[in-house]
C-alpha positions as CSV (number, residue, x, y, z in Angstrom):
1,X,-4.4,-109.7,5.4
2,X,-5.9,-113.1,4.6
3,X,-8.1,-114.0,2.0
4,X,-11.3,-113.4,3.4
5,X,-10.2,-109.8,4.1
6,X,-8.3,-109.2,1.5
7,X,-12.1,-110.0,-0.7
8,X,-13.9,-108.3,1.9
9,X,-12.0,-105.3,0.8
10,X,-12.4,-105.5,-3.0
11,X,-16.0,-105.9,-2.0
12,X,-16.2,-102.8,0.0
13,X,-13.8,-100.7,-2.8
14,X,-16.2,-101.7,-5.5
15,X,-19.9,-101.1,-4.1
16,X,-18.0,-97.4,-3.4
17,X,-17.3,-97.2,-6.9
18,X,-21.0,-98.3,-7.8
19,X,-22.3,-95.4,-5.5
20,X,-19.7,-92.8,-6.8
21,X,-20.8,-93.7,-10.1
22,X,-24.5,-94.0,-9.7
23,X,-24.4,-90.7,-8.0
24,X,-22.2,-89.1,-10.7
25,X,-25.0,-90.0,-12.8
26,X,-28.1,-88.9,-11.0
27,X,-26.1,-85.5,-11.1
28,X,-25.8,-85.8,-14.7
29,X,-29.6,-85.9,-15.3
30,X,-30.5,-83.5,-12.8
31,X,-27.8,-80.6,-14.6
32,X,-29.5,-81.9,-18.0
33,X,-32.8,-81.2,-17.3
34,X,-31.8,-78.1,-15.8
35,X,-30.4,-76.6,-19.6
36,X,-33.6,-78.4,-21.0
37,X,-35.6,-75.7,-19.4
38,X,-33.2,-72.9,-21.0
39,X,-35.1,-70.3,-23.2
40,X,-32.8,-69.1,-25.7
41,X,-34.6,-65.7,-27.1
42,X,-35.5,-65.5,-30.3
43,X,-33.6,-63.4,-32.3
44,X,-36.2,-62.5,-35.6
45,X,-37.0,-59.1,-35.8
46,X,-34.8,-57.8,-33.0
47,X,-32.1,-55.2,-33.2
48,X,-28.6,-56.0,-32.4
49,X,-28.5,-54.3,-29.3
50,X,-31.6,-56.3,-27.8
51,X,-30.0,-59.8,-29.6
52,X,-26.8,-58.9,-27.2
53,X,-29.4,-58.6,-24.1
54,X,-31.0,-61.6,-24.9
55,X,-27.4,-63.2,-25.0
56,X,-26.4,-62.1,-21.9
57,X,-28.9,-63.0,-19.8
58,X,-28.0,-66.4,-20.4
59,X,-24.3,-65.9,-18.8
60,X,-25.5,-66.3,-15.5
61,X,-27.8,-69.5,-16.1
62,X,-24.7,-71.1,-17.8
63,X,-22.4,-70.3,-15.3
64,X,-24.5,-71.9,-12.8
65,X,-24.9,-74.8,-14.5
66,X,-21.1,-74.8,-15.0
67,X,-20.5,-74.3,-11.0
68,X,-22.9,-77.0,-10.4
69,X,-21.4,-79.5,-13.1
């Protein structure tokens, strides 16, 4: 490999790591605003039981953000 190759290459390697990371980050934002629209319930005036439901409905919207992260 010559020189002109051999620079052609780093070239190439590092506009891949630009898009890996500029991707890596779009995912970033898009997961964050995702939790931003989380509604944790409210848990004045509530009985334990219906705190515990309010609690687990969020399992499955932070398990999907999990998968997805």
């Amino acid at each position: 490999m010559d020189g002109n190759e051999k620079a052609q290459h780093n070239r190439d390697a590092f506009q891949l790591e630009r898009l890996i990371l500029f991707t890596d980050a779009v995912f970033a934002i898009a997961i964050t605003l995702l939790v931003i629209e989380l509604k944790v319930p409210e848990l004045e005036h509530r009985t334990e039981r219906e705190a515990w439901h309010g609690f687990l409905q969020l399992i499955p919207k932070l398990g999907s953000v999990n998968s997805d992260w």
